[in-house]
PDB file with SEQRES, HELIX, SHEET and CRYST1 records, atoms N, CA, C and O in Angstrom:
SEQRES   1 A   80  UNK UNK UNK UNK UNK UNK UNK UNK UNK UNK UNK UNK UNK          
SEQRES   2 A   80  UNK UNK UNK UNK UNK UNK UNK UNK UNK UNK UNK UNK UNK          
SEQRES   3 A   80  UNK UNK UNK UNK UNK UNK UNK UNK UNK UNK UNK UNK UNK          
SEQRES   4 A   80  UNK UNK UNK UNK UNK UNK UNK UNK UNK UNK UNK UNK UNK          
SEQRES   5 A   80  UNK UNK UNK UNK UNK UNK UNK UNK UNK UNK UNK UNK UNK          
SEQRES   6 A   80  UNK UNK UNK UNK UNK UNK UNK UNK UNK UNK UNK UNK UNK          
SEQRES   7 A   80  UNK UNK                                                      
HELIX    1 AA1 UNK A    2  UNK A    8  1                                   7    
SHEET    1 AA1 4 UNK A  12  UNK A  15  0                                        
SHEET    2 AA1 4 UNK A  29  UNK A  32 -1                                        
SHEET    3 AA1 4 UNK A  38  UNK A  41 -1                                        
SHEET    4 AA1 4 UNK A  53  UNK A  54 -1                                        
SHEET    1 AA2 2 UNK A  60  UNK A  61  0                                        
SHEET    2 AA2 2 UNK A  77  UNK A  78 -1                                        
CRYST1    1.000    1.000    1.000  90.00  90.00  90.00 P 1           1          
ATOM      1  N   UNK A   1      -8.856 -31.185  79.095  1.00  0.00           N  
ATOM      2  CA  UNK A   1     -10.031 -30.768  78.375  1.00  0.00           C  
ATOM      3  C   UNK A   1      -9.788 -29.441  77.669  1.00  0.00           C  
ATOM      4  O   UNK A   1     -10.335 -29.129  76.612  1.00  0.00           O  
ATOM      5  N   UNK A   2      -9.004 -28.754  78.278  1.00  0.00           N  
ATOM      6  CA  UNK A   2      -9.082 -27.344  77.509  1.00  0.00           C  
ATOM      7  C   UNK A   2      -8.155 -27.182  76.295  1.00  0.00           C  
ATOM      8  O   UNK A   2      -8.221 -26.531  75.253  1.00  0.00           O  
ATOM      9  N   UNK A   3      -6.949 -28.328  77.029  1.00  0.00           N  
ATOM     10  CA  UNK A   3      -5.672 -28.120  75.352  1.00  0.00           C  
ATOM     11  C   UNK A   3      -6.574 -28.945  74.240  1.00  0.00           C  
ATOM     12  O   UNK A   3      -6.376 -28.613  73.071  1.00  0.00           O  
ATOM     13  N   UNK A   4      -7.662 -30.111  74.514  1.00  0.00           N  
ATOM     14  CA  UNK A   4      -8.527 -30.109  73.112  1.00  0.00           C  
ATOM     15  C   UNK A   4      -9.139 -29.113  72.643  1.00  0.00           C  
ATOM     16  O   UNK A   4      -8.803 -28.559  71.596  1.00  0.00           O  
ATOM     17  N   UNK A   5     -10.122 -28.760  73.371  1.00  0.00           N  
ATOM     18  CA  UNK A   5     -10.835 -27.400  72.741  1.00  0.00           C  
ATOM     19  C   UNK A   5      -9.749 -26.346  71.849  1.00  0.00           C  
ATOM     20  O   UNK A   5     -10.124 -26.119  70.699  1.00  0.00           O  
ATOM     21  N   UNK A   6      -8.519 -25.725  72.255  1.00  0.00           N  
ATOM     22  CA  UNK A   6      -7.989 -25.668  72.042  1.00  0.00           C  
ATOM     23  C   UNK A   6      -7.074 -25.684  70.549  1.00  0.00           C  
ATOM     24  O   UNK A   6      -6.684 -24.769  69.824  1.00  0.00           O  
ATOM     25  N   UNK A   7      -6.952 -27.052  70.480  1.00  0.00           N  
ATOM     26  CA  UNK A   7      -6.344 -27.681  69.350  1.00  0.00           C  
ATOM     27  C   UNK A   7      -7.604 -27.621  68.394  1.00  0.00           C  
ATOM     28  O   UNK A   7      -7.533 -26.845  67.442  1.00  0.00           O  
ATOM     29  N   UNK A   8      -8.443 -28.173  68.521  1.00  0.00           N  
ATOM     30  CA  UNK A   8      -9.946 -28.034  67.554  1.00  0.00           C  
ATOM     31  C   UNK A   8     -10.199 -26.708  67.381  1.00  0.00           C  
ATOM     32  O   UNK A   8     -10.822 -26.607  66.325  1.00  0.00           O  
ATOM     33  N   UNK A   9      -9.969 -25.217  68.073  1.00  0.00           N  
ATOM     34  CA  UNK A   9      -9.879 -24.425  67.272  1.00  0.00           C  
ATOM     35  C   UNK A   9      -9.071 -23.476  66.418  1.00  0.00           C  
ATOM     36  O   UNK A   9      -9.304 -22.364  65.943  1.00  0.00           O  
ATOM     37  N   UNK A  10      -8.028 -24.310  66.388  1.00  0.00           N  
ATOM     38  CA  UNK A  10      -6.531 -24.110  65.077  1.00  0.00           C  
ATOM     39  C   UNK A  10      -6.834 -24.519  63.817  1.00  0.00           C  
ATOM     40  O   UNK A  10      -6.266 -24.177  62.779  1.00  0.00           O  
ATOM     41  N   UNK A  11      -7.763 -25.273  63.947  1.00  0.00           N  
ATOM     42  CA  UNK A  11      -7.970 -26.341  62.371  1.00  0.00           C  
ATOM     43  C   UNK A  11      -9.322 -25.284  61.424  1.00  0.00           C  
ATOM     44  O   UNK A  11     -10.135 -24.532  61.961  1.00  0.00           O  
ATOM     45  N   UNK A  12      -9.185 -25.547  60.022  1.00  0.00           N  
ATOM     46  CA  UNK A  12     -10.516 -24.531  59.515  1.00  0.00           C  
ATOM     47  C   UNK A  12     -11.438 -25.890  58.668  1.00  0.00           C  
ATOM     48  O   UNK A  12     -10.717 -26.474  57.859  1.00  0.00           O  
ATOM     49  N   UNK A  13     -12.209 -26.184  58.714  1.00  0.00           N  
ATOM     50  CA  UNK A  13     -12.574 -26.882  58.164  1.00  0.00           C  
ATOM     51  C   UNK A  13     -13.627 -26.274  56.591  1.00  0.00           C  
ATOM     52  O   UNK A  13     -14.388 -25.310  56.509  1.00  0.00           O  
ATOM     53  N   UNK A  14     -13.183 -27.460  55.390  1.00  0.00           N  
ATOM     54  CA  UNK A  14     -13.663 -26.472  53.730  1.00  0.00           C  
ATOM     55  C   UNK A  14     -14.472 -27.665  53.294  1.00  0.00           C  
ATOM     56  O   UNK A  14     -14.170 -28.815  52.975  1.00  0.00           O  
ATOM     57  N   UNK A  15     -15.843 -26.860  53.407  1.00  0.00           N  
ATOM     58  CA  UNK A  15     -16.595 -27.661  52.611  1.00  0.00           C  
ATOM     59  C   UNK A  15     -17.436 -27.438  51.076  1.00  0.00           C  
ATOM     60  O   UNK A  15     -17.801 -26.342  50.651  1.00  0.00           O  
ATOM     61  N   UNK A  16     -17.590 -28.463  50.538  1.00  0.00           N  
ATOM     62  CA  UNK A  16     -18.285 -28.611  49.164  1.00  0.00           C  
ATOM     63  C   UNK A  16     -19.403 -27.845  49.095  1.00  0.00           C  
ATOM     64  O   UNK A  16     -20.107 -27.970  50.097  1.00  0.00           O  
ATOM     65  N   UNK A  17     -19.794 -27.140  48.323  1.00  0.00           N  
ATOM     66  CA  UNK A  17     -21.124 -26.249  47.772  1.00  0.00           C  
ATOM     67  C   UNK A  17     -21.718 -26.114  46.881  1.00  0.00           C  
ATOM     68  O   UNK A  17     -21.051 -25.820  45.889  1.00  0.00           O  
ATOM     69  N   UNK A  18     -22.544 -26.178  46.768  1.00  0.00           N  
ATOM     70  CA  UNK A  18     -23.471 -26.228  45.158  1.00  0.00           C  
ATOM     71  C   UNK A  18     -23.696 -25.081  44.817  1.00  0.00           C  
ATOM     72  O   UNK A  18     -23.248 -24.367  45.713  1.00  0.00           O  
ATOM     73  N   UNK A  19     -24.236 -24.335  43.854  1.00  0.00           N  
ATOM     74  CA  UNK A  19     -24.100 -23.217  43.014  1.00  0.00           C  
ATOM     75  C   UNK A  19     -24.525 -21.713  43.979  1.00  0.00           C  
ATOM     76  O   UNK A  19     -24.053 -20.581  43.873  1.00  0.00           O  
ATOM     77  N   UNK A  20     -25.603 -22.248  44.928  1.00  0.00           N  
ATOM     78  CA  UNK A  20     -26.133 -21.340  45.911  1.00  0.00           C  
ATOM     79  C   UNK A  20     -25.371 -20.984  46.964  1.00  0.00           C  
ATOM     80  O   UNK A  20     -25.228 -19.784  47.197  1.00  0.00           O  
ATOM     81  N   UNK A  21     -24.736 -21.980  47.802  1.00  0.00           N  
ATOM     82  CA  UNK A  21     -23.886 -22.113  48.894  1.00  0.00           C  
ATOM     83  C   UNK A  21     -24.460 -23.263  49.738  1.00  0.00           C  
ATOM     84  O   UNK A  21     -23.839 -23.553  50.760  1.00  0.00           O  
ATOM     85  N   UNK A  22     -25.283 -23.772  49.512  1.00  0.00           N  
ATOM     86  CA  UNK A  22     -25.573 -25.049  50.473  1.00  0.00           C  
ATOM     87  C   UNK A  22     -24.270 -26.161  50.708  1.00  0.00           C  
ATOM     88  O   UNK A  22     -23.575 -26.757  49.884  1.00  0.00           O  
ATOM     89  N   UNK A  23     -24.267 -26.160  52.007  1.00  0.00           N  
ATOM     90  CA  UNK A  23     -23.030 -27.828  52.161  1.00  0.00           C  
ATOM     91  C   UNK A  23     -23.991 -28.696  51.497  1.00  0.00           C  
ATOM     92  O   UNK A  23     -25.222 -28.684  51.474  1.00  0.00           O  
ATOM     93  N   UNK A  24     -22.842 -29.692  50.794  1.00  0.00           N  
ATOM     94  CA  UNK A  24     -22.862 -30.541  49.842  1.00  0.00           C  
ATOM     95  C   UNK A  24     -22.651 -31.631  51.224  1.00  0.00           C  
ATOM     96  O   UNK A  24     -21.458 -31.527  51.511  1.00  0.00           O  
ATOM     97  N   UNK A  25     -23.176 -32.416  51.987  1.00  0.00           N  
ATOM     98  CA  UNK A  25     -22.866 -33.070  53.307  1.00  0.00           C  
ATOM     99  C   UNK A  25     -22.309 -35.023  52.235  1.00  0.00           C  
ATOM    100  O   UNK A  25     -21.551 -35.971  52.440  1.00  0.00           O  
ATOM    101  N   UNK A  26     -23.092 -34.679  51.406  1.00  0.00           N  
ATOM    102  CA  UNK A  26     -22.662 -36.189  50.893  1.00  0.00           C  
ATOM    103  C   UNK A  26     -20.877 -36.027  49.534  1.00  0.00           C  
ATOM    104  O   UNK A  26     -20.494 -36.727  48.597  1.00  0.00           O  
ATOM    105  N   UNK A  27     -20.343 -34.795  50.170  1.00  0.00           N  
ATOM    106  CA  UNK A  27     -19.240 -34.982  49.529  1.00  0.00           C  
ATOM    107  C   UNK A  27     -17.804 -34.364  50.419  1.00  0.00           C  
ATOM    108  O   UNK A  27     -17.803 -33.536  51.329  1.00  0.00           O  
ATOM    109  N   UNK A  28     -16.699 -35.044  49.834  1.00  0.00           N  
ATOM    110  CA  UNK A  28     -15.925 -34.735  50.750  1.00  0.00           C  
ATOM    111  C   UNK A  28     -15.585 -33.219  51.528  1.00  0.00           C  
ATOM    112  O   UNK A  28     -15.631 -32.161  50.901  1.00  0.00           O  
ATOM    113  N   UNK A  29     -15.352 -33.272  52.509  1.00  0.00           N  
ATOM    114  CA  UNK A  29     -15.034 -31.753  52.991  1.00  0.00           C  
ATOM    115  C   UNK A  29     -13.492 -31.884  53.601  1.00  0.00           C  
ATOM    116  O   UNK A  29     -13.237 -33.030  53.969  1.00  0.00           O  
ATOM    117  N   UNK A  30     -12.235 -30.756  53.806  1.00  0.00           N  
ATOM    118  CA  UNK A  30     -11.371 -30.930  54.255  1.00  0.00           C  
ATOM    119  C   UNK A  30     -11.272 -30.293  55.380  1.00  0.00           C  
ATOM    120  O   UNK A  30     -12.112 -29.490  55.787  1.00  0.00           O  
ATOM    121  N   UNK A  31      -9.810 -30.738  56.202  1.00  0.00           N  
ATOM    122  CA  UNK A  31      -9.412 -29.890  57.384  1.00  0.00           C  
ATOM    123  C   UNK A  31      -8.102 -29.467  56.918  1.00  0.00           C  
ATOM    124  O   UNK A  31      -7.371 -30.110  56.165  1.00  0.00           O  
ATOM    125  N   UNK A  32      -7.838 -28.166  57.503  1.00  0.00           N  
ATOM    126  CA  UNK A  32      -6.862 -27.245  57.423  1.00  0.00           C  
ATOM    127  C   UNK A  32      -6.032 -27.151  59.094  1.00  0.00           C  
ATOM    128  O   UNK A  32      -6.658 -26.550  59.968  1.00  0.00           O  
ATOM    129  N   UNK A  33      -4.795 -27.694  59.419  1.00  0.00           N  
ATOM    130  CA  UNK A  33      -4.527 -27.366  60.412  1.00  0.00           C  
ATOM    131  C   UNK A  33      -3.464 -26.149  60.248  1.00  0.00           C  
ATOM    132  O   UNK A  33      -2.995 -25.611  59.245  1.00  0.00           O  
ATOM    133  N   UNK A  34      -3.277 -25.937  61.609  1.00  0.00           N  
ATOM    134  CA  UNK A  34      -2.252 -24.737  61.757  1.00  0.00           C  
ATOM    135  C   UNK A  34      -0.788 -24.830  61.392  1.00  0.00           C  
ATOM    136  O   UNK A  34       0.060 -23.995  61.708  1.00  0.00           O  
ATOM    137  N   UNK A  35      -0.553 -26.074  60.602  1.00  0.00           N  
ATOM    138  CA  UNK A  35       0.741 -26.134  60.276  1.00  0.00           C  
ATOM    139  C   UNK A  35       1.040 -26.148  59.101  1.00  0.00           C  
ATOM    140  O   UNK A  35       2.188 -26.196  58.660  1.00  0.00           O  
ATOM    141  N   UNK A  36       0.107 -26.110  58.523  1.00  0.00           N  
ATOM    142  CA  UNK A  36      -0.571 -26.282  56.664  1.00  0.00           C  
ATOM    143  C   UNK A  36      -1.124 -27.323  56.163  1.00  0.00           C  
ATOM    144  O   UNK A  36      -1.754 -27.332  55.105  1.00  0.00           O  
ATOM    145  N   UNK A  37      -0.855 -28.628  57.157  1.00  0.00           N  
ATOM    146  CA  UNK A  37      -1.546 -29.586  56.450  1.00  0.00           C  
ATOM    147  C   UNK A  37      -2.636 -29.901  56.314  1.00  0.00           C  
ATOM    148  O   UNK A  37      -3.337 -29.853  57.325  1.00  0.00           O  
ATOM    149  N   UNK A  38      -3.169 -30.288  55.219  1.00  0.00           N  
ATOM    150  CA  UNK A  38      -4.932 -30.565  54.444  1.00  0.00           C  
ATOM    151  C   UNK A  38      -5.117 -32.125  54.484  1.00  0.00           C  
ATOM    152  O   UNK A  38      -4.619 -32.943  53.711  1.00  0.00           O  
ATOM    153  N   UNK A  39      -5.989 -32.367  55.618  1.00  0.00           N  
ATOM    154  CA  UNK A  39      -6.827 -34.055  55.405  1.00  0.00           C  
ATOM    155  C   UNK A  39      -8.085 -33.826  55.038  1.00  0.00           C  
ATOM    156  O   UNK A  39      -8.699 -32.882  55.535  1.00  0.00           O  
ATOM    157  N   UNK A  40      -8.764 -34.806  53.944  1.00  0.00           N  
ATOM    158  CA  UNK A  40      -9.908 -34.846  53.943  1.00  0.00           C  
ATOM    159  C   UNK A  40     -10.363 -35.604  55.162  1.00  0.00           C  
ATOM    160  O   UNK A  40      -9.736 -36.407  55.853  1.00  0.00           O  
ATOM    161  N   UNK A  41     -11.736 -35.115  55.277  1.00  0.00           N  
ATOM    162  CA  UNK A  41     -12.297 -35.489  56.761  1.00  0.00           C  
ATOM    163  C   UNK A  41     -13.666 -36.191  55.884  1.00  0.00           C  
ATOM    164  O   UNK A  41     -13.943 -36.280  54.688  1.00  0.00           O  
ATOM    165  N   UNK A  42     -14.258 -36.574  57.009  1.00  0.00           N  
ATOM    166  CA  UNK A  42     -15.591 -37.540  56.697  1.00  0.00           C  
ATOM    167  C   UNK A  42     -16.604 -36.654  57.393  1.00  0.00           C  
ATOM    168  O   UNK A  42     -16.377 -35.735  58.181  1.00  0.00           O  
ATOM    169  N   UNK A  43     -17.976 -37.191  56.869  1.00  0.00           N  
ATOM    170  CA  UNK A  43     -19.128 -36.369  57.377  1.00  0.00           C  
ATOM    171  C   UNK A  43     -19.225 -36.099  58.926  1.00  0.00           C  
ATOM    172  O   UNK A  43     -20.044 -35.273  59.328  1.00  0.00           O  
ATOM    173  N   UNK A  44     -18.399 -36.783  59.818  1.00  0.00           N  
ATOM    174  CA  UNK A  44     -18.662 -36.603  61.541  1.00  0.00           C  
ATOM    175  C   UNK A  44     -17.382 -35.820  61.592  1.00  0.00           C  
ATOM    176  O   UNK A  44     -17.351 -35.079  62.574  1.00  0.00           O  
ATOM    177  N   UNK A  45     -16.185 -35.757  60.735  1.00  0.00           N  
ATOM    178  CA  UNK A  45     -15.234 -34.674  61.309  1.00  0.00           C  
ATOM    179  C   UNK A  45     -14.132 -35.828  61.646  1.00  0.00           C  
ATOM    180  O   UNK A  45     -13.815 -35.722  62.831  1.00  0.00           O  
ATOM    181  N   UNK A  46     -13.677 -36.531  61.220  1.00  0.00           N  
ATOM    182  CA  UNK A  46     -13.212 -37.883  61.331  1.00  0.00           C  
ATOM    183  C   UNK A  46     -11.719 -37.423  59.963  1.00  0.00           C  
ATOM    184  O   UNK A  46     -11.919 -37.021  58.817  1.00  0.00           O  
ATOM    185  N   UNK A  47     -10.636 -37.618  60.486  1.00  0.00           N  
ATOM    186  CA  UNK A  47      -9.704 -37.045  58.948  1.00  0.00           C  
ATOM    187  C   UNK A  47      -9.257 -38.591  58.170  1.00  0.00           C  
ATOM    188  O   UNK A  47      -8.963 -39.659  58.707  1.00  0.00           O  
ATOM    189  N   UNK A  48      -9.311 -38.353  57.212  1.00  0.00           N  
ATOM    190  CA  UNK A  48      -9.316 -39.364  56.509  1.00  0.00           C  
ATOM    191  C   UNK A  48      -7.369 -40.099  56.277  1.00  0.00           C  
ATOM    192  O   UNK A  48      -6.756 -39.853  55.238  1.00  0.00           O  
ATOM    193  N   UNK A  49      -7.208 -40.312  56.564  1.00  0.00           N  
ATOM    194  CA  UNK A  49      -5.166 -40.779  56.856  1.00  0.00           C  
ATOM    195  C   UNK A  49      -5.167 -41.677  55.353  1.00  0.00           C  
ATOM    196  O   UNK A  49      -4.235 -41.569  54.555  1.00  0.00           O  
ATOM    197  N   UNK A  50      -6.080 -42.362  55.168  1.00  0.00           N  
ATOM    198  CA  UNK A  50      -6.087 -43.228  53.988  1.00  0.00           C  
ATOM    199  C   UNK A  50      -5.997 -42.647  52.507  1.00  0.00           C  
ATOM    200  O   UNK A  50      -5.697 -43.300  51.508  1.00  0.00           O  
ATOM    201  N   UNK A  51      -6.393 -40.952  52.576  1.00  0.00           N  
ATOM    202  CA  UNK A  51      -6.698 -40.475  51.414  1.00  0.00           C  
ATOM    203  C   UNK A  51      -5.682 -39.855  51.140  1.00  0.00           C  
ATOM    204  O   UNK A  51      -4.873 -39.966  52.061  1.00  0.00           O  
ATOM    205  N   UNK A  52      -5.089 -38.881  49.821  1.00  0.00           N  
ATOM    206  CA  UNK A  52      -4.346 -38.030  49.781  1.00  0.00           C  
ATOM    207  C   UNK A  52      -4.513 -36.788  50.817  1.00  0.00           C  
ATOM    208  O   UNK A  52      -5.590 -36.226  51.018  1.00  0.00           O  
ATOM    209  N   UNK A  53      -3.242 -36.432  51.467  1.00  0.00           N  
ATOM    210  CA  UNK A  53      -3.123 -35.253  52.126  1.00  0.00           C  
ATOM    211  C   UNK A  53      -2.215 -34.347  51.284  1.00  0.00           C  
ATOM    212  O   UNK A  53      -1.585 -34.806  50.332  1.00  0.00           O  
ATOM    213  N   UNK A  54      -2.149 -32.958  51.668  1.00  0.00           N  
ATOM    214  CA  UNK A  54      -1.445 -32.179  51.105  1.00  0.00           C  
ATOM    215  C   UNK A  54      -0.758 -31.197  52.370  1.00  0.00           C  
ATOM    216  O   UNK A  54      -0.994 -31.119  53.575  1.00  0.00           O  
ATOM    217  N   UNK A  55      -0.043 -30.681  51.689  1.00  0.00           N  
ATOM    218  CA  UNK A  55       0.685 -29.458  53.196  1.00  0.00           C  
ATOM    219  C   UNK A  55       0.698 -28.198  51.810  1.00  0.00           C  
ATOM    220  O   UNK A  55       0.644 -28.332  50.587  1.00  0.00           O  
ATOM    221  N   UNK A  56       0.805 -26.868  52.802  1.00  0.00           N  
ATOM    222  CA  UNK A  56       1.002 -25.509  52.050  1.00  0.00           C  
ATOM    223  C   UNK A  56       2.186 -25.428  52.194  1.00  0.00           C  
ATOM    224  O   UNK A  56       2.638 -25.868  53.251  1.00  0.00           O  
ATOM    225  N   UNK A  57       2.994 -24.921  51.333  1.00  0.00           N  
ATOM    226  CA  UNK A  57       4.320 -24.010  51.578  1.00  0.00           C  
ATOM    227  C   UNK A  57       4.367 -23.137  50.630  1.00  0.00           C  
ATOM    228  O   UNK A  57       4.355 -23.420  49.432  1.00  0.00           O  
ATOM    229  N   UNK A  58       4.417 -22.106  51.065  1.00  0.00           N  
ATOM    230  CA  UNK A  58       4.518 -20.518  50.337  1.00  0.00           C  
ATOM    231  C   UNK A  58       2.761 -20.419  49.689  1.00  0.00           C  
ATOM    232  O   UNK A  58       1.645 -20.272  50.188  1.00  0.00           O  
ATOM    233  N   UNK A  59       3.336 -20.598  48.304  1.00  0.00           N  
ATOM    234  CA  UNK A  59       1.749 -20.338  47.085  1.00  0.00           C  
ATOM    235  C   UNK A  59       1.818 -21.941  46.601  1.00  0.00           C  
ATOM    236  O   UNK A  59       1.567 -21.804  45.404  1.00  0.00           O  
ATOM    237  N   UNK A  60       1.974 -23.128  46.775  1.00  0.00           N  
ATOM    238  CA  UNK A  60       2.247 -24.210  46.594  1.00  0.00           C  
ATOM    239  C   UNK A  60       1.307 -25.243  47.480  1.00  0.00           C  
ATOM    240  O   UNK A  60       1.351 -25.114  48.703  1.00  0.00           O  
ATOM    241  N   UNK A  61       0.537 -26.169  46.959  1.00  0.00           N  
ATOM    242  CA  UNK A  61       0.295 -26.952  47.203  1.00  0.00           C  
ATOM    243  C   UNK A  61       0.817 -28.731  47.306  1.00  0.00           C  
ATOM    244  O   UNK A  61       0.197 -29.605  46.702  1.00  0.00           O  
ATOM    245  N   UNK A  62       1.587 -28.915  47.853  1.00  0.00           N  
ATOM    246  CA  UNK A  62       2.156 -30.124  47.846  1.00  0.00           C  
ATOM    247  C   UNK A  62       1.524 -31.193  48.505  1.00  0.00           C  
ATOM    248  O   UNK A  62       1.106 -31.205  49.663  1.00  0.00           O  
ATOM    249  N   UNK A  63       1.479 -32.358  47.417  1.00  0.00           N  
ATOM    250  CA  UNK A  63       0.739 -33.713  47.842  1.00  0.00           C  
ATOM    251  C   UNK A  63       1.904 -34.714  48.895  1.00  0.00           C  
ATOM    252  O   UNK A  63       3.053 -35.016  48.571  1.00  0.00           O  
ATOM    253  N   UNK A  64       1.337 -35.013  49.943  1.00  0.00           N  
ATOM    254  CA  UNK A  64       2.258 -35.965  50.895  1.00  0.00           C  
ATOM    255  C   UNK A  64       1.585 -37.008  51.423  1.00  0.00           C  
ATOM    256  O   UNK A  64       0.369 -37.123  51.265  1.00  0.00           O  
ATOM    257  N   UNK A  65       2.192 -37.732  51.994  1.00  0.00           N  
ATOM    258  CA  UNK A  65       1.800 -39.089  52.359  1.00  0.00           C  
ATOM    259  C   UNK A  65       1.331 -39.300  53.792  1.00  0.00           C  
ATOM    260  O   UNK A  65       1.791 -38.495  54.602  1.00  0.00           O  
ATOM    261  N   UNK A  66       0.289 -40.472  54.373  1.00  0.00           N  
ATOM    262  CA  UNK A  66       0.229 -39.710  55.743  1.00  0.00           C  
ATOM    263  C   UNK A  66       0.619 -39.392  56.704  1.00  0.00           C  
ATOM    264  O   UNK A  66      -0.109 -39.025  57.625  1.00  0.00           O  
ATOM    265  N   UNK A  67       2.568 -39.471  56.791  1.00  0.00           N  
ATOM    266  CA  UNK A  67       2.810 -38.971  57.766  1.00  0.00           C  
ATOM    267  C   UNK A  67       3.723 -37.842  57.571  1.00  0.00           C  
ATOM    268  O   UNK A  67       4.605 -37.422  58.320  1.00  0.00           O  
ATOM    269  N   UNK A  68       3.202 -37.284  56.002  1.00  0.00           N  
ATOM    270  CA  UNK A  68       3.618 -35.856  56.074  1.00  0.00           C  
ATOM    271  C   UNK A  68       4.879 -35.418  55.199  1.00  0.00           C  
ATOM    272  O   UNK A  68       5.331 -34.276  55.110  1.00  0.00           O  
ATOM    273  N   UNK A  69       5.583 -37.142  54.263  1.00  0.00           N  
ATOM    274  CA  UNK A  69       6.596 -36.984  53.298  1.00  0.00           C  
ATOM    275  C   UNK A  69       6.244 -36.659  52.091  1.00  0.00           C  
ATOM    276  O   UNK A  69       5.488 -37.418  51.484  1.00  0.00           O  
ATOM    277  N   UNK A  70       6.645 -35.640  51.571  1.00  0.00           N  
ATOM    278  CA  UNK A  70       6.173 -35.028  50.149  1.00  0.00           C  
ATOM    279  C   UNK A  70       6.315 -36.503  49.276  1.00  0.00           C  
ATOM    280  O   UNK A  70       7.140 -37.380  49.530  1.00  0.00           O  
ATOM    281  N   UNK A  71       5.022 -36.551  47.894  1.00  0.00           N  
ATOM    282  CA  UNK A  71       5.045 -37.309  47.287  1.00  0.00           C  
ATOM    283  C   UNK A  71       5.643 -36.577  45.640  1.00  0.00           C  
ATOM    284  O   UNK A  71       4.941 -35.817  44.974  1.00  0.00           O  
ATOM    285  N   UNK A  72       6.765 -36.929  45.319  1.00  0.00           N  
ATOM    286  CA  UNK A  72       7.502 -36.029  44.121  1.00  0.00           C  
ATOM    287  C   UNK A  72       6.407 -36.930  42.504  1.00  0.00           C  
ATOM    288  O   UNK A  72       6.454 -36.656  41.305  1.00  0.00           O  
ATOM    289  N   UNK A  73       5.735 -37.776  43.098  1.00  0.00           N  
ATOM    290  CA  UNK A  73       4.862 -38.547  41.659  1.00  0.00           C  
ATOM    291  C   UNK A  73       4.286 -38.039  41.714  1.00  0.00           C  
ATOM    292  O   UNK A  73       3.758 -38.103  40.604  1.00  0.00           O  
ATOM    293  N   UNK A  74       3.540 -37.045  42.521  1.00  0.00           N  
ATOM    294  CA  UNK A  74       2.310 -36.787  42.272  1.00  0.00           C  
ATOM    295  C   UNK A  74       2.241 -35.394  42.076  1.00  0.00           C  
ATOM    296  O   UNK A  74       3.061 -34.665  42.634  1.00  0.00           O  
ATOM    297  N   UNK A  75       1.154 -34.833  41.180  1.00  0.00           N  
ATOM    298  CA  UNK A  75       1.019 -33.293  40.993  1.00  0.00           C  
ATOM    299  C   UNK A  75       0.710 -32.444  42.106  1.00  0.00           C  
ATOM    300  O   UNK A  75      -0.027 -32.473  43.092  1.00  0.00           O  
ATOM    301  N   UNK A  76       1.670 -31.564  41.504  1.00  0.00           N  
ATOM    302  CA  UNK A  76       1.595 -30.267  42.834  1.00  0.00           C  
ATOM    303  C   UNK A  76       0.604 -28.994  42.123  1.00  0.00           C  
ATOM    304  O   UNK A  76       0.427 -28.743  40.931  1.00  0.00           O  
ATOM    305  N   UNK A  77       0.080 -28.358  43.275  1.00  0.00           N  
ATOM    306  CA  UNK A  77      -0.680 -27.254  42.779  1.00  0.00           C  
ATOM    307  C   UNK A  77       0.092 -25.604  43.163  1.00  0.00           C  
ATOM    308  O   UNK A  77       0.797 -25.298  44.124  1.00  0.00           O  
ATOM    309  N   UNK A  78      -0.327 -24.852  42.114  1.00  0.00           N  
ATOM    310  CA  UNK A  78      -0.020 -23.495  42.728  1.00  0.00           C  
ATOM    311  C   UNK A  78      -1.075 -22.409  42.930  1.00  0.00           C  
ATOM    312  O   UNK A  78      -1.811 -22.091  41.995  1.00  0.00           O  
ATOM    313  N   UNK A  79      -1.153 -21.892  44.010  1.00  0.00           N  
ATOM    314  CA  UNK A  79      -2.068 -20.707  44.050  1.00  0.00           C  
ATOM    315  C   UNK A  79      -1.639 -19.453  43.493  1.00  0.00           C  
ATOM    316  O   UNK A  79      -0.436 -19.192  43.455  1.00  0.00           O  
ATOM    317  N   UNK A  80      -2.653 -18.510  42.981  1.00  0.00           N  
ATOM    318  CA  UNK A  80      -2.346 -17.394  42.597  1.00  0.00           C  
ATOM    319  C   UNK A  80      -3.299 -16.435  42.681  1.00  0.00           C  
ATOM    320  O   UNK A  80      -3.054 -15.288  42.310  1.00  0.00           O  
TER     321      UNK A  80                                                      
END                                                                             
């Protein structure tokens, strides 16, 4: 019981907002774990494996597949 609690609080979860700051609950929101990788999750907190995931490395956003192999077709993002 405690290594869940645990693990659930490594992850950040990012949600959608409308101009004020209200959660947007009828649109996707993501999870952030402690290793960089980004799943979209569903309204109960549920990660979505079916959808695009991404991982961080450095200022880079890279799109991967769901078990975490970079996808080179698909666009990458950069932060700045």
């Amino acid at each position: 019981m405690i290594f869940t609690l645990s693990a659930q609080a490594t992850e950040k979860r990012i949600y959608s907002t409308d101009a004020i700051g209200n959660r947007q609950y009828d649109k996707p929101s993501f999870t952030v774990t402690d290793d960089g990788r980004i799943y979209e999750t569903d309204s109960i907190g549920n990660k979505r494996y079916d959808k695009q995931s991404y991982r961080i490395e450095g200022d880079k956003l890279l799109p991967t597949d769901s078990i975490g192999n970079r996808q080179y077709d698909k666009l990458h993002f950069e932060m700045k």
